[in-house]
N, C-alpha and C positions, 0 to 999 in steps of 0.2 A: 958347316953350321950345325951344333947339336939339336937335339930334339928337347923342344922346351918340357920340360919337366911336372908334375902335377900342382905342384904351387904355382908356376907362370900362367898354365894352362885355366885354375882356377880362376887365378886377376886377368886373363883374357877373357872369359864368361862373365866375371861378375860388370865389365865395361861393358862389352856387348850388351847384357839387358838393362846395362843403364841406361845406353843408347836408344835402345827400339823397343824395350819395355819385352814383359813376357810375351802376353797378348797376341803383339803384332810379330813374333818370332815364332811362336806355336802358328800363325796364318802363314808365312812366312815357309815354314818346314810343309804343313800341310800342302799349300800350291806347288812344292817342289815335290812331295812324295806322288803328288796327283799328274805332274807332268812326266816323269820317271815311269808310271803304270803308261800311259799314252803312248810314250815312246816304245815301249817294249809290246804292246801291243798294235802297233802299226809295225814295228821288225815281225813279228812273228806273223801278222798279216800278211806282208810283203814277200815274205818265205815261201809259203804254203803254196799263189800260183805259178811263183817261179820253177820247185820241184816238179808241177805238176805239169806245167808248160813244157819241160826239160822232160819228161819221162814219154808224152806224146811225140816231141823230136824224134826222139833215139827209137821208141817204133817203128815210126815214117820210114825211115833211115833203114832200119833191120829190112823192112818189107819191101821197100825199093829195090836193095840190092838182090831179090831174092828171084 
């Protein structure tokens, strides 16, 4: 299937805001740029005490066997 071209692509946009108007597609984009920060700031949360969790192990670990 080719890749629609910039004239398709135009008469796809210009239906779209026929549809949902600009308005409520600028709210629209906004509530999805604002879910996208949320997400990547709960992964990098979620990171942060796993490393840290993970680096106390492997002490434990070193010192036990010692």
């Amino acid at each position: 299937m080719p890749i629609p071209g910039p004239w398709e692509l135009l008469i796809i946009l210009a239906i779209v805001i026929a549809l949902f108007g600009a308005s409520r597609l600028a709210g629209i984009g906004s509530a999805l740029g604002g879910s996208i920060r949320e997400f990547k700031k709960a992964v990098r949360d979620d990171e942060t005490p796993a490393s840290s969790s993970d680096k106390a192990e492997s002490e434990q670990k070193a010192s036990s066997t010692q």
